[in-house]
BADOGU-835277 format. One record per atom (N, C-alpha, C): residue number from 1; x, y, z. Coordinates in steps of 0.02 Angstrom, whole numbers. Layout:
BEGIN
<site nr="NUM" c1="X" c2="Y" c3="Z"/>
...
//
This chain:
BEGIN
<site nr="1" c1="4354" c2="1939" c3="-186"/>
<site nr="1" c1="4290" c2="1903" c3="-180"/>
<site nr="1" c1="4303" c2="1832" c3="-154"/>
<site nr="2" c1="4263" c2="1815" c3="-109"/>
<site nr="2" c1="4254" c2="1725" c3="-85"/>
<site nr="2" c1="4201" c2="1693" c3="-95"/>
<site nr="3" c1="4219" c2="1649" c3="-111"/>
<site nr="3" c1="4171" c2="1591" c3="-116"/>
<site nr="3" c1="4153" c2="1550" c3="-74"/>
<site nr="4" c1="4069" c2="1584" c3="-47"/>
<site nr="4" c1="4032" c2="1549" c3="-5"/>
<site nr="4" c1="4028" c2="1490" c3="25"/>
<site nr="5" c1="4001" c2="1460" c3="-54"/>
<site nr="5" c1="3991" c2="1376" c3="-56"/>
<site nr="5" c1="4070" c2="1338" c3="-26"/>
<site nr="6" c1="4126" c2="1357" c3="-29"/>
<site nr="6" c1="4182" c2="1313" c3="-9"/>
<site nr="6" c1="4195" c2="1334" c3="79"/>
<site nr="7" c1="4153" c2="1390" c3="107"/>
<site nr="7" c1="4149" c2="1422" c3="174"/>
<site nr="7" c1="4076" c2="1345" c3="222"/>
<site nr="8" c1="4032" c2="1357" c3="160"/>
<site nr="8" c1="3955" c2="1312" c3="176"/>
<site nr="8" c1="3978" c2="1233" c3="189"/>
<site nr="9" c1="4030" c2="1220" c3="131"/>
<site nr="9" c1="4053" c2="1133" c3="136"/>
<site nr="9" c1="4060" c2="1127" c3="189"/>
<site nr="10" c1="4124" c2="1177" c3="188"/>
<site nr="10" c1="4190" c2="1124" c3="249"/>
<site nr="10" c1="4150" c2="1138" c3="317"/>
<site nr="11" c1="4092" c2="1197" c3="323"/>
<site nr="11" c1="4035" c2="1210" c3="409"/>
<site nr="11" c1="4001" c2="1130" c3="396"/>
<site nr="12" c1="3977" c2="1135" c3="325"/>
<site nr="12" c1="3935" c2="1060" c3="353"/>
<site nr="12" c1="3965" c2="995" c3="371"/>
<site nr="13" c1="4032" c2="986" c3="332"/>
<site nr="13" c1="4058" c2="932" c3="358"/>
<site nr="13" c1="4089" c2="915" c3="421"/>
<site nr="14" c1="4080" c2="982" c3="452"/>
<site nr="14" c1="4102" c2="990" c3="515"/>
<site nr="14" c1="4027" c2="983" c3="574"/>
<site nr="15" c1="3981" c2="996" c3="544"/>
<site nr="15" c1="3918" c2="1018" c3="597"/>
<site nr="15" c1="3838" c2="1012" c3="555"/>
<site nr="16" c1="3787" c2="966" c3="565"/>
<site nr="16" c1="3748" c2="990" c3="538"/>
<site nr="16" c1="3694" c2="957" c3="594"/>
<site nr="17" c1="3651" c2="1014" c3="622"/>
<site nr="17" c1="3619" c2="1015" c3="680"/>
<site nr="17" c1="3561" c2="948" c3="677"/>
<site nr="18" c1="3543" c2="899" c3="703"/>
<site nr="18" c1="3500" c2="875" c3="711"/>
<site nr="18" c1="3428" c2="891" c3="739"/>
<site nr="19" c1="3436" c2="943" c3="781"/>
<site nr="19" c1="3387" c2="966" c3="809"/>
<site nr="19" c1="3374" c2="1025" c3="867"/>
<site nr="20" c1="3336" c2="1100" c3="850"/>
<site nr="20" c1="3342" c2="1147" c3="862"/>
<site nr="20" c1="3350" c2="1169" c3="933"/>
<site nr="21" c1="3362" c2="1090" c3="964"/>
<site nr="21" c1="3383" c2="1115" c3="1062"/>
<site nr="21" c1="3445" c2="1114" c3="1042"/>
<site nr="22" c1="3489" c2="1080" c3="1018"/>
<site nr="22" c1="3552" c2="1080" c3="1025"/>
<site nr="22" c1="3597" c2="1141" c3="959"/>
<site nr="23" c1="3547" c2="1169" c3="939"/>
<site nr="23" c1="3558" c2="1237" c3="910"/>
<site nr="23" c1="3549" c2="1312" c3="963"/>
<site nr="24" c1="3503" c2="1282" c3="1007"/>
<site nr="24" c1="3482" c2="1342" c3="1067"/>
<site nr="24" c1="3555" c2="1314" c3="1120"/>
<site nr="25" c1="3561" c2="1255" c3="1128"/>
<site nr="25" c1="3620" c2="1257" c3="1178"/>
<site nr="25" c1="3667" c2="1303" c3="1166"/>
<site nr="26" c1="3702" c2="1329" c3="1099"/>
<site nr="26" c1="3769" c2="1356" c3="1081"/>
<site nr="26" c1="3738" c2="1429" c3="1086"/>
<site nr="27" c1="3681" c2="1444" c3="1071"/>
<site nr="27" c1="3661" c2="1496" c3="1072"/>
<site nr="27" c1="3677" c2="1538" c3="1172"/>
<site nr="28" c1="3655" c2="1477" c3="1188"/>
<site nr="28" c1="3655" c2="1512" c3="1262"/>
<site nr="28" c1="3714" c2="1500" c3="1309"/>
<site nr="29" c1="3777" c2="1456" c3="1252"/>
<site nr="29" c1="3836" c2="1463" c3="1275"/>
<site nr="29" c1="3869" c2="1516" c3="1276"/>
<site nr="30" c1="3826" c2="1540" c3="1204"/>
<site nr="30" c1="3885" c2="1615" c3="1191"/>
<site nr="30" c1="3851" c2="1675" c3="1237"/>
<site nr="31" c1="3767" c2="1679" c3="1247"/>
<site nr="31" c1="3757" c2="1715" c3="1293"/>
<site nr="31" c1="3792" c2="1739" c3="1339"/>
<site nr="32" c1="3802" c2="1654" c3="1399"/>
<site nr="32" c1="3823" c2="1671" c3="1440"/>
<site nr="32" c1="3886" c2="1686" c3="1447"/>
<site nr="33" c1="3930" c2="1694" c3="1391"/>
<site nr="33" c1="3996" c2="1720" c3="1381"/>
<site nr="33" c1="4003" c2="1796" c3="1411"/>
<site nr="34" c1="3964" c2="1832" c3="1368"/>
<site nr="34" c1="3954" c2="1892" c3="1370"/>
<site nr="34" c1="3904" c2="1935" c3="1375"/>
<site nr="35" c1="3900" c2="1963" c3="1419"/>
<site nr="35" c1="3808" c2="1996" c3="1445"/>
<site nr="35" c1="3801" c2="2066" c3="1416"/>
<site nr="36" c1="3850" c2="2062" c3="1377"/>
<site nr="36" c1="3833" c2="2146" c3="1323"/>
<site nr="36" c1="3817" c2="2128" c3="1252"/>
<site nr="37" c1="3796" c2="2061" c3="1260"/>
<site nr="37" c1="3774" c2="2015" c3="1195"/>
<site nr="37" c1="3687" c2="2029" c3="1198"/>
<site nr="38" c1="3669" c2="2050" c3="1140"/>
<site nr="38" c1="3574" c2="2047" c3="1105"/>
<site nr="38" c1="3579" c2="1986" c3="1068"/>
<site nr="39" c1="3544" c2="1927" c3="1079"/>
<site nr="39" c1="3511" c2="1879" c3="1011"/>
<site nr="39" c1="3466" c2="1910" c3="988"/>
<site nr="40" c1="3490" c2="1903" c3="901"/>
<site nr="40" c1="3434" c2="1899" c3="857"/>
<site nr="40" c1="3414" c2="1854" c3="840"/>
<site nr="41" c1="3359" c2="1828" c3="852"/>
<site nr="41" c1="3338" c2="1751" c3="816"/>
<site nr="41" c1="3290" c2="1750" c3="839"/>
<site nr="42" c1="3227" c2="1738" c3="806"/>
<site nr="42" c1="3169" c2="1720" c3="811"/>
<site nr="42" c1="3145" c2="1642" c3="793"/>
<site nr="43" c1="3166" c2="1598" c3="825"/>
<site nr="43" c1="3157" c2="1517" c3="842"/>
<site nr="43" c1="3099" c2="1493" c3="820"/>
<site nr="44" c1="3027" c2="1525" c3="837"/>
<site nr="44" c1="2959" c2="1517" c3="808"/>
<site nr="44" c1="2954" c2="1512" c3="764"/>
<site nr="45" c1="2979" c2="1576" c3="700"/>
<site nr="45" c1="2987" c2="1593" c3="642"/>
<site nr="45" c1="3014" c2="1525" c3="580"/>
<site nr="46" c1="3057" c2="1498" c3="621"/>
<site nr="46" c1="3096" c2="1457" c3="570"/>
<site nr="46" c1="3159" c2="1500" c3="574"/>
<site nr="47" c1="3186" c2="1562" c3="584"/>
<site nr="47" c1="3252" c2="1571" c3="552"/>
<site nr="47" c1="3316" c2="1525" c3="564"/>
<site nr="48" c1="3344" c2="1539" c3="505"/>
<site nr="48" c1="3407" c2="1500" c3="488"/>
<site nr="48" c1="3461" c2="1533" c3="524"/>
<site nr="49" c1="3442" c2="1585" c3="523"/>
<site nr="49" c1="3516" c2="1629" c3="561"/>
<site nr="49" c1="3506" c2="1637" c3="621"/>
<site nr="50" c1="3557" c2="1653" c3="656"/>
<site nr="50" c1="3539" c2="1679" c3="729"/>
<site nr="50" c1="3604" c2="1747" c3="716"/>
<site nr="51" c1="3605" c2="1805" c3="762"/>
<site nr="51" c1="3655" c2="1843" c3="759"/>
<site nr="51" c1="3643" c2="1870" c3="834"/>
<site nr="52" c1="3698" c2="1885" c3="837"/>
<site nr="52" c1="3733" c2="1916" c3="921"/>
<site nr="52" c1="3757" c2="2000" c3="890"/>
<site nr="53" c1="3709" c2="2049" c3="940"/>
<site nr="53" c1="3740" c2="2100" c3="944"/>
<site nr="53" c1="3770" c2="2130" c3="1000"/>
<site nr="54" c1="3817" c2="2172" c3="1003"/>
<site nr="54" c1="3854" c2="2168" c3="1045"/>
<site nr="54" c1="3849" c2="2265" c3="1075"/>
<site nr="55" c1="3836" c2="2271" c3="1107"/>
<site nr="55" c1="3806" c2="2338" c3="1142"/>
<site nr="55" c1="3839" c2="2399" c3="1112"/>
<site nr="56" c1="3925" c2="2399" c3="1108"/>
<site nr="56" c1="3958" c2="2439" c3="1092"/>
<site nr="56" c1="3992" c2="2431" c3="1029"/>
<site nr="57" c1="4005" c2="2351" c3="988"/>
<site nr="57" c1="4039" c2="2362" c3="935"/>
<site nr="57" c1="4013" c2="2338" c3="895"/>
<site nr="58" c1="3919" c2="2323" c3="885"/>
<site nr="58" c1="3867" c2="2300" c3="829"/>
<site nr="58" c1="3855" c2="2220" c3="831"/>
<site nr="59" c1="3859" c2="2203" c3="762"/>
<site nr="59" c1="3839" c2="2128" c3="745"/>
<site nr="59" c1="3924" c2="2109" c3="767"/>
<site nr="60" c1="3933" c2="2036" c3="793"/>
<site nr="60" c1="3980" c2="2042" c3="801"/>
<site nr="60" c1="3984" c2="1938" c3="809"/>
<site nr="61" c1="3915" c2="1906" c3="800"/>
<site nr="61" c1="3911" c2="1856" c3="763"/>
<site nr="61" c1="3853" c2="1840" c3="722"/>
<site nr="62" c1="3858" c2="1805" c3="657"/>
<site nr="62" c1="3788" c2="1759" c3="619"/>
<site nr="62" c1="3818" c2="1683" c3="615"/>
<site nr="63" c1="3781" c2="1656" c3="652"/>
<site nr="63" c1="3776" c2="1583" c3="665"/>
<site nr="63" c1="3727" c2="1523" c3="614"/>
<site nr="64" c1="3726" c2="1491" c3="582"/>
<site nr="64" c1="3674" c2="1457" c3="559"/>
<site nr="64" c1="3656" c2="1405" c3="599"/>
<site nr="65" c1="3570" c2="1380" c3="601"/>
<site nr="65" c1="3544" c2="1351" c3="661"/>
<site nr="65" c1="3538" c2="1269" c3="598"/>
<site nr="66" c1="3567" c2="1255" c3="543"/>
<site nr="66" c1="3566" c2="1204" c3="524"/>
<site nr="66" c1="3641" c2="1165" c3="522"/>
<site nr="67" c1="3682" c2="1196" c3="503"/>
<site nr="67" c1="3743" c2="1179" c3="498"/>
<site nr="67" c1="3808" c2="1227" c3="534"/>
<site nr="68" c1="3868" c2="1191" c3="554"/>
<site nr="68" c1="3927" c2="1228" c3="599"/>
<site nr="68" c1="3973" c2="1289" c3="564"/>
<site nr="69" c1="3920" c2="1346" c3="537"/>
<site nr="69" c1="3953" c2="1399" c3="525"/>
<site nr="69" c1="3943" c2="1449" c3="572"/>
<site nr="70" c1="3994" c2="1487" c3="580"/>
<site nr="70" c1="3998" c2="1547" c3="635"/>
<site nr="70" c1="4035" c2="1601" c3="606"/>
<site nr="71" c1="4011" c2="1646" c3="583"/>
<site nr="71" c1="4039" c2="1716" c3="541"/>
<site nr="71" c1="4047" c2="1741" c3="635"/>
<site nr="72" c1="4122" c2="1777" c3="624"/>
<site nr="72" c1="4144" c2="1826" c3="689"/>
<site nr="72" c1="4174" c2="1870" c3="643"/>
<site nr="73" c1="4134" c2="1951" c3="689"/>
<site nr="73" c1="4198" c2="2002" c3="673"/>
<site nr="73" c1="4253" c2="2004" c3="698"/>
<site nr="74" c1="4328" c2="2011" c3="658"/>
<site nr="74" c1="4363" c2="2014" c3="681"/>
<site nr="74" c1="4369" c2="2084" c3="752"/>
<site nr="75" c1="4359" c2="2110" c3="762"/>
<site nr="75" c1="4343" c2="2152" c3="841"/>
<site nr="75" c1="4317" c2="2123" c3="862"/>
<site nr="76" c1="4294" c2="2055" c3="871"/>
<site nr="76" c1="4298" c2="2037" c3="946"/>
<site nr="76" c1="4317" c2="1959" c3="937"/>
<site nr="77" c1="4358" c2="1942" c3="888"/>
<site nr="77" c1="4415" c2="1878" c3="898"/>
<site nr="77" c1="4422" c2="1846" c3="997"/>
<site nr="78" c1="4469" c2="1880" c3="1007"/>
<site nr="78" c1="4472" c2="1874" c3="1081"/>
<site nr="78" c1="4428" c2="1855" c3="1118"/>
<site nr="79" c1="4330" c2="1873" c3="1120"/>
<site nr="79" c1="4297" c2="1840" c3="1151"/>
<site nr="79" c1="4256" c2="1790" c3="1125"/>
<site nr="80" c1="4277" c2="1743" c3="1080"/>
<site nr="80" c1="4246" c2="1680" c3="1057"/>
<site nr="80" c1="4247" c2="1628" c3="1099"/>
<site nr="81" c1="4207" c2="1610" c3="1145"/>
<site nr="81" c1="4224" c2="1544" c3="1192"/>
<site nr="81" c1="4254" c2="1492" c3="1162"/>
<site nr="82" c1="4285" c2="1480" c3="1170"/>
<site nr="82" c1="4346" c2="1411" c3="1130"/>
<site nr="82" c1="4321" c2="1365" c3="1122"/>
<site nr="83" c1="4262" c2="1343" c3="1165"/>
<site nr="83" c1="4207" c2="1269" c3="1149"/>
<site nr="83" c1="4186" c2="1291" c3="1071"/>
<site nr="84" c1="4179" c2="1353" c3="1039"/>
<site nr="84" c1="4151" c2="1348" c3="989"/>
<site nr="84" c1="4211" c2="1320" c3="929"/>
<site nr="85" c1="4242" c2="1320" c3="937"/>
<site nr="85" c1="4321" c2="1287" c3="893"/>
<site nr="85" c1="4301" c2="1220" c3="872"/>
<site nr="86" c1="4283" c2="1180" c3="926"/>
<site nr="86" c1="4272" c2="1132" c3="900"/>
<site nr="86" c1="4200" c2="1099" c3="871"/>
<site nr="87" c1="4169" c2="1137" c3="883"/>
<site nr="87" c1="4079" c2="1131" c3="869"/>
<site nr="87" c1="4079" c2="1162" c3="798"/>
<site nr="88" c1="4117" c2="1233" c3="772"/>
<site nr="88" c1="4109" c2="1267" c3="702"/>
<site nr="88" c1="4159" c2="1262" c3="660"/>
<site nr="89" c1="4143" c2="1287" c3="594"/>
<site nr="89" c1="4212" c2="1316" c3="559"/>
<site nr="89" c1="4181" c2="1377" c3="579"/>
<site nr="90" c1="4240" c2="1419" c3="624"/>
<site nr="90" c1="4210" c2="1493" c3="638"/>
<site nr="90" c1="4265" c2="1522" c3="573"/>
<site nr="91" c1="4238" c2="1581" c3="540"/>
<site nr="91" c1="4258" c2="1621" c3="493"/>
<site nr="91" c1="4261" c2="1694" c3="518"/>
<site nr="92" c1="4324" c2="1714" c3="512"/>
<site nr="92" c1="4331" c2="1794" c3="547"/>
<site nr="92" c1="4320" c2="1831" c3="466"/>
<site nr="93" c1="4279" c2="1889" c3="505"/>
<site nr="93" c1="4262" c2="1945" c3="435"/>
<site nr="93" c1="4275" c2="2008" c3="466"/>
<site nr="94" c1="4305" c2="2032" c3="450"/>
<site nr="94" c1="4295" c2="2133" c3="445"/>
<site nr="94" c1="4214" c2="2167" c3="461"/>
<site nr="95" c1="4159" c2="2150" c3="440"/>
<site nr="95" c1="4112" c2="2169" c3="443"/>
<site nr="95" c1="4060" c2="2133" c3="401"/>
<site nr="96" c1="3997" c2="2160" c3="421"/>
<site nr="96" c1="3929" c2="2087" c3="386"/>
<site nr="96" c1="3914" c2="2122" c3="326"/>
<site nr="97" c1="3926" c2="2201" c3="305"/>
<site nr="97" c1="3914" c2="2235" c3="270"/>
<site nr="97" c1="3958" c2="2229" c3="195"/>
<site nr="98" c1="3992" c2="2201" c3="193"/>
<site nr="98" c1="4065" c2="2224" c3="137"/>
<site nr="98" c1="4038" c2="2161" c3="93"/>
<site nr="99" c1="4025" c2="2199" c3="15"/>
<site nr="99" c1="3986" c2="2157" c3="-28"/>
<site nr="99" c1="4050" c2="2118" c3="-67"/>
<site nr="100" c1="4097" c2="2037" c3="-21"/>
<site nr="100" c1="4132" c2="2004" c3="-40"/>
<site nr="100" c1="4133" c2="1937" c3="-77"/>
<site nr="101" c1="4067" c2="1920" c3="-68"/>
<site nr="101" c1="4059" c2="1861" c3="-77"/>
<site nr="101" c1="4005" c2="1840" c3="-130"/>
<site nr="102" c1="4005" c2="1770" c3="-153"/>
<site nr="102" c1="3982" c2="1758" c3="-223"/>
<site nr="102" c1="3970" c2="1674" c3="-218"/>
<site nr="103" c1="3920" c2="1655" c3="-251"/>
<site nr="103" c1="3882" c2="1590" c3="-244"/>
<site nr="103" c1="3860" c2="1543" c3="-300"/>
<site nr="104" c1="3850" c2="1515" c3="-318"/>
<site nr="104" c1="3821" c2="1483" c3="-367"/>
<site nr="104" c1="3775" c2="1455" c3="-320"/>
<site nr="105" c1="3703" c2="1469" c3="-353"/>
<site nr="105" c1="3648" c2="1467" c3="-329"/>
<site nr="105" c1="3617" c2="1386" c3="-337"/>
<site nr="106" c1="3636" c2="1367" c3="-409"/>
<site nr="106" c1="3643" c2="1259" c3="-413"/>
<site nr="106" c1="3665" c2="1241" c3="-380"/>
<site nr="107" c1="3744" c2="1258" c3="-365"/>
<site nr="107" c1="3804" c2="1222" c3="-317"/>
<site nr="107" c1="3752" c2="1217" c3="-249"/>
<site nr="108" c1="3726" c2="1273" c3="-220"/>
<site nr="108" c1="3697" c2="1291" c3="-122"/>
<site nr="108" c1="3645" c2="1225" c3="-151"/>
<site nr="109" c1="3590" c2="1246" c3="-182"/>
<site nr="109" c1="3535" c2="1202" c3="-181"/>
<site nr="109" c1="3561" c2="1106" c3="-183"/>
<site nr="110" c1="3596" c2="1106" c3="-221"/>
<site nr="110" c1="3615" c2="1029" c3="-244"/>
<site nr="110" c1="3658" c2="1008" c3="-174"/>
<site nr="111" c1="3700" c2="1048" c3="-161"/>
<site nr="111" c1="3777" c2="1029" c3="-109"/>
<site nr="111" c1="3757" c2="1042" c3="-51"/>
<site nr="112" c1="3698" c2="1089" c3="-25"/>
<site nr="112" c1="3705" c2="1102" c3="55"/>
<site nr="112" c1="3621" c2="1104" c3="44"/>
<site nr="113" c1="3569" c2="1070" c3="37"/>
<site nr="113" c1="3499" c2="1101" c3="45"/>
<site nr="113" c1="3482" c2="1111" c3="121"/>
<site nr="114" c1="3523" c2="1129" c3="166"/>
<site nr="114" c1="3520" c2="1128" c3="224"/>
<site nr="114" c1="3499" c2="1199" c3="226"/>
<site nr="115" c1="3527" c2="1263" c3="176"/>
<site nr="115" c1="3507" c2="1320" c3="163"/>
<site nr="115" c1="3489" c2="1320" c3="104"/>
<site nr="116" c1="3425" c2="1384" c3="126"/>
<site nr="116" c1="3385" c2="1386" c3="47"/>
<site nr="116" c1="3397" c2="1471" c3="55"/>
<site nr="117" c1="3402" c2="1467" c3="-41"/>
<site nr="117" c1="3387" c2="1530" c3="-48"/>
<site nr="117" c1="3339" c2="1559" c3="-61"/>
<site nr="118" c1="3302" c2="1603" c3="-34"/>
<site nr="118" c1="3244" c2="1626" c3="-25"/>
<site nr="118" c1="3219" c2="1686" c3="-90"/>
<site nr="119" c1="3258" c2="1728" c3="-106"/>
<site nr="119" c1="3258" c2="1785" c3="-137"/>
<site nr="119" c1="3274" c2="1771" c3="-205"/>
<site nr="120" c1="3250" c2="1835" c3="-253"/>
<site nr="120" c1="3269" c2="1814" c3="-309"/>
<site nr="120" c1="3344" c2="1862" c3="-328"/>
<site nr="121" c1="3367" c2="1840" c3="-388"/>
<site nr="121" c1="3423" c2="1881" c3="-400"/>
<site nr="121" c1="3400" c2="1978" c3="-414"/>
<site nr="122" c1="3350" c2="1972" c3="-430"/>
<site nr="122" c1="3344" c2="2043" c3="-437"/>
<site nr="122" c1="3326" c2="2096" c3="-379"/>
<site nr="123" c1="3331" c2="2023" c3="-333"/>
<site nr="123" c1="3346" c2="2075" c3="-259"/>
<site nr="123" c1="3415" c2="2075" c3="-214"/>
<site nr="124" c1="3456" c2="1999" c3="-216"/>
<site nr="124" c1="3525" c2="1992" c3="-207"/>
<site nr="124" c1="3565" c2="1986" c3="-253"/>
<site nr="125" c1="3592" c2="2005" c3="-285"/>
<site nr="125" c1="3635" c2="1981" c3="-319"/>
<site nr="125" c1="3680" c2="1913" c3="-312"/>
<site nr="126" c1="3690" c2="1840" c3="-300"/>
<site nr="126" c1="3714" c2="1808" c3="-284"/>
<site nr="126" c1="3797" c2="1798" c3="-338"/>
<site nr="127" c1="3801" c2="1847" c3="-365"/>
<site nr="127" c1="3871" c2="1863" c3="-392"/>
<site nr="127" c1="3916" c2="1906" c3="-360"/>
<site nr="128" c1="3880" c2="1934" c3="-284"/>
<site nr="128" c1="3905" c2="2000" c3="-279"/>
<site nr="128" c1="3862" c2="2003" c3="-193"/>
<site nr="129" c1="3897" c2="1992" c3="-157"/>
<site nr="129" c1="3843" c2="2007" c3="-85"/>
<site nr="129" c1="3881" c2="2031" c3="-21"/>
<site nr="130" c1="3841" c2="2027" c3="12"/>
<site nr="130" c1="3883" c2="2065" c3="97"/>
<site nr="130" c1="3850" c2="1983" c3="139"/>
<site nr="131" c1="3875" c2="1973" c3="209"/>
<site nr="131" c1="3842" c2="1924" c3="243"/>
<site nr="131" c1="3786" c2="1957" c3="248"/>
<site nr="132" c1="3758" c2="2023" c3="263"/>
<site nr="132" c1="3713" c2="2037" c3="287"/>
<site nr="132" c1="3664" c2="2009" c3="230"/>
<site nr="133" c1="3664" c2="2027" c3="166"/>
<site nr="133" c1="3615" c2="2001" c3="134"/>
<site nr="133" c1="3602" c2="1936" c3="127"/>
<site nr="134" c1="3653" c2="1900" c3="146"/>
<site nr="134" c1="3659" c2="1822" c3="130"/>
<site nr="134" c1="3572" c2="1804" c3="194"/>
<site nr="135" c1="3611" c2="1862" c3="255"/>
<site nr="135" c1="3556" c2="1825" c3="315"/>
<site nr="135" c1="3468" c2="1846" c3="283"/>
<site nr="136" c1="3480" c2="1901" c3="238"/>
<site nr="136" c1="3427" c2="1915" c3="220"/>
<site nr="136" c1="3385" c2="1866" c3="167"/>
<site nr="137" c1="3434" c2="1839" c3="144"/>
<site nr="137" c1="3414" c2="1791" c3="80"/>
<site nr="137" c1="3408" c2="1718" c3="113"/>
<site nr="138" c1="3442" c2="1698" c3="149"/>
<site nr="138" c1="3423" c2="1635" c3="160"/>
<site nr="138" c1="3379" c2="1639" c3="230"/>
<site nr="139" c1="3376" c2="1687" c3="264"/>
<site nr="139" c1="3327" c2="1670" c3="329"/>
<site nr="139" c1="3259" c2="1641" c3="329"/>
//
């Protein structure tokens, strides 16, 4: 199991977006990386996340549009544009699915209110999660 909140610090002390053009810039850096890339992100909405799917090998990034975190699957390491090195803490994972990770729900609110959690525990477990639910809970 990992702990989120010490993944959330060291992205914010590295990155925390001022304002949602220069959250769309990185977005359409990584686009134009790779043209077998889908954004998910609905910008209108408010979401917090953005995710890149990738035609043949799925989700394959979740980005947050407040602060410099970048979840990559490890299958596709190799095509991370290198500008993002210094813009994120990028974090390589196995998959968005694998329920690894665990939070203290005081620590996020008090230490990063940059993300909120949206959901209650009797729908995430925040002792016990996958990224995927994380995007579900804080989007």
């Amino acid at each position: 199991m990992y702990d989120l909140l010490n993944v959330l610090l060291e992205a914010k002390k590295k990155l925390i977006f001022k304002t949602t053009g220069s959250f769309t810039n990185v977005l359409k850096e990584i686009e134009q990386s790779d043209n077998s890339l889908i954004l998910d992100w609905d910008k209108g909405a408010g979401e917090e996340w953005a995710r890149f799917i990738h035609c043949e090998i799925g989700k394959v990034y979740m980005l947050n549009s407040r602060i410099g975190i970048i979840f990559v699957c490890k299958a596709y390491f190799d095509s991370i544009p290198q500008t993002l090195y210094a813009q994120y803490s990028v974090y390589l994972v196995d998959n968005f699915i694998k329920k690894e990770w665990y939070i203290s729900l005081n620590a996020l609110k008090e230490e990063i209110p940059e993300i909120v959690w949206h959901t209650s525990e009797d729908i995430i477990n925040s002792g016990r999660f996958s990224l995927d639910d994380l995007y579900f809970a804080t989007i």
